[in-house]
C-alpha positions in Angstrom: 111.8 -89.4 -111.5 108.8 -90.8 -109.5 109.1 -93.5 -107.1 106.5 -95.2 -105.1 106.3 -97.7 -103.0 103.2 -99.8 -101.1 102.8 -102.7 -98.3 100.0 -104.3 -97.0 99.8 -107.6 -94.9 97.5 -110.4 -95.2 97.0 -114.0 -93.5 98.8 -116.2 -95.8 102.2 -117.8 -96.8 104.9 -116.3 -98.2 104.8 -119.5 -100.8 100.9 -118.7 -101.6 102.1 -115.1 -102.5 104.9 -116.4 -104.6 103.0 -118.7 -106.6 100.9 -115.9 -107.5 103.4 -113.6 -108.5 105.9 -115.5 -110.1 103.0 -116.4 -113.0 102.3 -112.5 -114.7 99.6 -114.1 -116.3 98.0 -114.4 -112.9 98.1 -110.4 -111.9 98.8 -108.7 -115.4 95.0 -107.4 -115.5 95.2 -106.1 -111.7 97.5 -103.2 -113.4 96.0 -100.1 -113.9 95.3 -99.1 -117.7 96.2 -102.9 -119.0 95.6 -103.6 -121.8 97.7 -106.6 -123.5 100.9 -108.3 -122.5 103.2 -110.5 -124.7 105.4 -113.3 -122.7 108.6 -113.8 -124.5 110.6 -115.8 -122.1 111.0 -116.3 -118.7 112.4 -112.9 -118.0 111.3 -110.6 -121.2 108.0 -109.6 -122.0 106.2 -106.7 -124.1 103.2 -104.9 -122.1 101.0 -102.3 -123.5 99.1 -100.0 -121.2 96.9 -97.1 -121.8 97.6 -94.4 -119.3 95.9 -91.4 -117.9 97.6 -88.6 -116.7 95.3 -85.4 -116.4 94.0 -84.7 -119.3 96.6 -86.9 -121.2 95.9 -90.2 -122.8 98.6 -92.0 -123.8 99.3 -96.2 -125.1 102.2 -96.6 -123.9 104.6 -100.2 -124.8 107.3 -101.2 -122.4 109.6 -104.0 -122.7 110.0 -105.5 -119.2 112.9 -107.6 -118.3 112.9 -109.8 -115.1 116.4 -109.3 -113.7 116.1 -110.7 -111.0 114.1 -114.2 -109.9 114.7 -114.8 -105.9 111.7 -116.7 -104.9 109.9 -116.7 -102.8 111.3 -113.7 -101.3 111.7 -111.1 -104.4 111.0 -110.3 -107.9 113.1 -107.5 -109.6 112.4 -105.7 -113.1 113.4 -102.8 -115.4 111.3 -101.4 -117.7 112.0 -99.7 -121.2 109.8 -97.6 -123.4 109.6 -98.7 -127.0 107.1 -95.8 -128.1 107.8 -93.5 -125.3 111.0 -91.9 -123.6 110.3 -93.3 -120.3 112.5 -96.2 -118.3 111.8 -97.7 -114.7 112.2 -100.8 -112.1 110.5 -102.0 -110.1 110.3 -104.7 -107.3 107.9 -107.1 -105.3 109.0 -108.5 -102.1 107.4 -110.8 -99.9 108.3 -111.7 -96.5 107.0 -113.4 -93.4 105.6 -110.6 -90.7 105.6 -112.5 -87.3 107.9 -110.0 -85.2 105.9 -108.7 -82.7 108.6 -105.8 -82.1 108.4 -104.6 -86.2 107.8 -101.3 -86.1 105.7 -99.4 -89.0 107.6 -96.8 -90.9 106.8 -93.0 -90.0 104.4 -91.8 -91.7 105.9 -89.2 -94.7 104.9 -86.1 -93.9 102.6 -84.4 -96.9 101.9 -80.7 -97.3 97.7 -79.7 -97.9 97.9 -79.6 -101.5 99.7 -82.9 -101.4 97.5 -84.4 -99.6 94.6 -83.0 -101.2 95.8 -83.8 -105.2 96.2 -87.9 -103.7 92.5 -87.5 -102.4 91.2 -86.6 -105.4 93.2 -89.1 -107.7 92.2 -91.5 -105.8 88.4 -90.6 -105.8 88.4 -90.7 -109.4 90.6 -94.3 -110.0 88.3 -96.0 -107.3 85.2 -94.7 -109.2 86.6 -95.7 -112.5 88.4 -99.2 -111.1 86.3 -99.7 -108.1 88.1 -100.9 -104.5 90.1 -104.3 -104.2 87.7 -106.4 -102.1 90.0 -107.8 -98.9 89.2 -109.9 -96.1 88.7 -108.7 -92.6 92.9 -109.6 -92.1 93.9 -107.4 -94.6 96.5 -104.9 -93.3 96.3 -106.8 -89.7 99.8 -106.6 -87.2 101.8 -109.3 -86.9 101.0 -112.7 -86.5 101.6 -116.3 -87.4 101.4 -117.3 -91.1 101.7 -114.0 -91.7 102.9 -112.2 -94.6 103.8 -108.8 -96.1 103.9 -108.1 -99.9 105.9 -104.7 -100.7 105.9 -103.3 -104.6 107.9 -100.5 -105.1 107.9 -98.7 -109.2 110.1 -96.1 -110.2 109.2 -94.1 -113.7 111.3 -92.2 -115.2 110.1 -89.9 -118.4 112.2 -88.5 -120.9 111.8 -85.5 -123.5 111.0 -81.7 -123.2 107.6 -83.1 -121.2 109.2 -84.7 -118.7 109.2 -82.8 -115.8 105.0 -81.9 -116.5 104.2 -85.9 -116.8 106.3 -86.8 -113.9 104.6 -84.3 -111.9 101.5 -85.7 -112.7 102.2 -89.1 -112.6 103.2 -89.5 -108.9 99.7 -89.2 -107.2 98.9 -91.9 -109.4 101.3 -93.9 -109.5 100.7 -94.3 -105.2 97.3 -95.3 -105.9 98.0 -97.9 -108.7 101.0 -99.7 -106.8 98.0 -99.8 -103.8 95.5 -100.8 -106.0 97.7 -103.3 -107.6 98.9 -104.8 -104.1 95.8 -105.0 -102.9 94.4 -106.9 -105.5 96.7 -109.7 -105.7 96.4 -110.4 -101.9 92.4 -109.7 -102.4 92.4 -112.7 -105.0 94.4 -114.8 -102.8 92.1 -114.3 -99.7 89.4 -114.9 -101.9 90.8 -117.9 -103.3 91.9 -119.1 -100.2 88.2 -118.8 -98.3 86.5 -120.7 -101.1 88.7 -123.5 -100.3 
């Protein structure tokens, strides 16, 4: 199983990031490999993605089902493969980030090759995806109006390949939850400049 989890920090309401998220039409195309999503009610909906992982190309289909609507503080989801063996959930919380005495996580300690495989999957998303554009808050301490946006994705695959893929899959899984993250605060720092 592969878990990741990113948050970054921006100047702006909770409320702004929640009326952002709580609309999928408004971020489905920030996520990596998208390619189509079908709404089918408030908390079901069909997305297709196409997914690289090494040398692997795959289309995968997932149902998604919203379990869980707390606004503005939390959206929680599981996800099901219809033409795969894989399952997840997956979770976006936002919250405000004024305590002056919150204290960053340590850092997780990563051996060489780790470190190294990230650096390189990275390298080769941001050539292919480019680098959310952020304003000069992004990722700044606390503060008034203040707010932090966490998503955290767990995938699980299934079948004789399972162990390979989810190998592979981690590094980028990390760099898509960031990318993903990034963007949606990116578009709300941009949207709220222009104003």
């Amino acid at each position: 199983m592969a878990s990741v989890e990113y948050s970054t920090t921006a100047k702006l309401p909770v409320e702004a990031i929640w009326d952002f998220v709580k609309d999928m039409d408004n971020w489905a195309g920030f996520v990596a490999g998208y390619q189509e999503h079908e709404v089918q009610n408030q908390d079901d909906s069909i997305w297709v993605l196409k997914g690289d992982v090494g040398s692997l190309t795959r289309t995968l289909k997932f149902a998604v089902h919203v379990s869980e609507w707390a606004g503005p503080e939390r959206v929680t989801f599981e996800l099901k493969g219809l033409n795969e063996q894989m399952k997840g959930s997956g979770q976006f919380t936002m919250e405000r980030f004024e305590d002056p005495e919150a204290e960053a996580a340590a850092p997780e300690r990563k051996s060489f090759f780790t470190r190294w495989i990230e650096a390189l999957v990275r390298f080769f998303y941001r050539r292919a995806r480019g680098v959310a554009a952020r304003a000069d808050s992004a990722d700044a301490g606390p503060g008034a109006g203040m707010a932090r946006m966490t998503f955290h994705l767990t995938l699980e695959p299934g079948g004789p390949m399972a162990p390979m893929i989810n190998a592979m899959m981690k590094p980028a899984m990390k760099v898509a939850a960031e990318d993903l993250a990034n963007r949606i605060v990116g578009r709300l720092e941009t949207d709220r400049a222009s104003r």
